[in-house]
Steps between C-alpha positions, in 0.01 A plus 500: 500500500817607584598765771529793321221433293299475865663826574392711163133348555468584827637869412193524212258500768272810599653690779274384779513135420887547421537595879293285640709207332813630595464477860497133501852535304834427642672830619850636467574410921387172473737386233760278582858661335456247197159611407578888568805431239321304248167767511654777482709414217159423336321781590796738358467310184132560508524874530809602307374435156277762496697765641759469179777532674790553259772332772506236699392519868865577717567238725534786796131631392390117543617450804355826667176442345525172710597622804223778456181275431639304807533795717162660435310317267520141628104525556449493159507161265673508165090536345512794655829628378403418157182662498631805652699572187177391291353753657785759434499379097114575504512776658279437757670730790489874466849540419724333278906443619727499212796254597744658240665201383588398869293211644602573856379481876389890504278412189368165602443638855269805339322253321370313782434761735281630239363177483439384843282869567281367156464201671391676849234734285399211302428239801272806681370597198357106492403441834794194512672570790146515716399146371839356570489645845146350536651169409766485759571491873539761719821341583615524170374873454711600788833293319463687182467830682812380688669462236434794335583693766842341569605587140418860542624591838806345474530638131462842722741414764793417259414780269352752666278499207096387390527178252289692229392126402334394847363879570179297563592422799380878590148359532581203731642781726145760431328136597708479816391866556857617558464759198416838575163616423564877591328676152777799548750246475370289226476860265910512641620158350212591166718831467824324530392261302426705184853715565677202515350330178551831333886529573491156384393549179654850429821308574420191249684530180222357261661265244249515231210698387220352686667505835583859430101509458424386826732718673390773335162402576567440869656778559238727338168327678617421853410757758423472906178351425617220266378116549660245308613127549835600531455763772320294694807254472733794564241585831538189662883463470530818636319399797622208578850617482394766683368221811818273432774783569333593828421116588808314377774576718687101535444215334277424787264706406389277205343232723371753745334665181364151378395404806275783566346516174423116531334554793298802386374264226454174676328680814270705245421238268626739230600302156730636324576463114822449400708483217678143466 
């Protein structure tokens, strides 16, 4: 069977197996420069035709796509990539993104944040990452929570910003026990929350009918009291940033940051779950 024929019949499987399979795959930071070329060259090929793209792909988009998955999707493998815009076809996330005849990094980037938080709700939603954890050595808990933590700090450091794809990493710091537990000021960042997600979408300029539905919707439902998935997500950026401004002062401060939460987790014999 050839490889792309491996490839679509992996991508067939139910979401939980799917996932399961695809952390035994080869990821993007792995690659040697050959194999990046040649598989992402594929996995464009793979995607395009069902987008219908009236032009070709401009050698400028290309290359920033490239330099894009490298920068912050290199966790991924090219399954994943693939499936993500399956998923987007079968409209599997909440919200569609129309690409407008432009296959380009803004587009492909939306596409897989949306798909790496499916994957996060669908690995809790089956118990994975607990049996995986179960599997493995503390030794190797404590790398993956490493590494996760690298990514977002110094995302934070060079930004000044939360990587909305790694917002997970919210709970390895609740785990640590370095979020605030304060009720008065969880209601704050709730509050915040909701005003923020509001000017959001009163500023969004829907492109078609249904996402002029949802905003619509939105807008008219949410109030102080309002619980949702993406609130929640909203919440935890919020506080995190919130920790990072008033923690993260030098680059320094990322190892000192590590360091302690390591030792929270190592000295408490807390496991964390994290997202690989």
């Amino acid at each position: 069977m050839g490889e792309l024929a491996k490839n679509n019949q992996k991508n067939i499987l139910a979401p939980t197996n799917f996932l399961k399979v695809v952390q035994t795959q080869l990821k993007v930071a792995n690659m040697s420069e050959e194999q990046f070329s040649l598989g992402i060259r594929v996995t464009i090929a793979q995607i395009t035709p069902f987008l219908k793209l009236k032009e070709e792909i401009e050698l400028h988009h290309a290359n920033d796509i490239k330099k894009m998955i490298l920068s912050r999707f290199k966790h991924l493998s090219f399954e994943e990539i693939v499936k993500a815009f399956e998923n987007e076809r079968y409209g599997v996330y909440e919200k569609r993104t129309e690409h407008y005849q432009l296959f380009s990094a803004e587009y492909v980037s939306e596409v897989l944040t949306k798909y790496e938080k499916w994957k996060l709700v669908k690995r809790r939603q089956n118990n994975l990452d607990k049996k995986e954890i179960e599997a493995m050595s503390e030794e190797e808990v404590i790398k993956m929570t490493e590494r996760a933590l690298t990514r977002q700090l110094t995302y934070f450091y060079e930004t000044r910003t939360i990587d909305k794809t790694r917002i997970y990493v919210y709970d390895i710091f609740d785990k640590a026990g370095l979020m605030p537990k304060d009720i008065e000021y969880k209601k704050s960042v709730h509050k915040d929350a909701i005003q923020l997600l509001k000017q959001e979408y009163q500023n969004r300029k829907a492109k078609t009918k249904e996402e002029h539905k949802n905003i619509k919707e939105f807008l008219a439902t949410v109030n102080e009291k309002t619980i949702s998935e993406e609130i929640k997500w909203k919440c935890k950026e919020l506080a995190l940033e919130d920790y990072l401004r008033k923690e993260i002062k030098g680059e320094s401060d990322i190892e000192r940051l590590k360091d302690l939460i390591l030792k929270q987790l190592y000295c408490t014999r807390k496991v964390v779950v994290v997202n690989k």
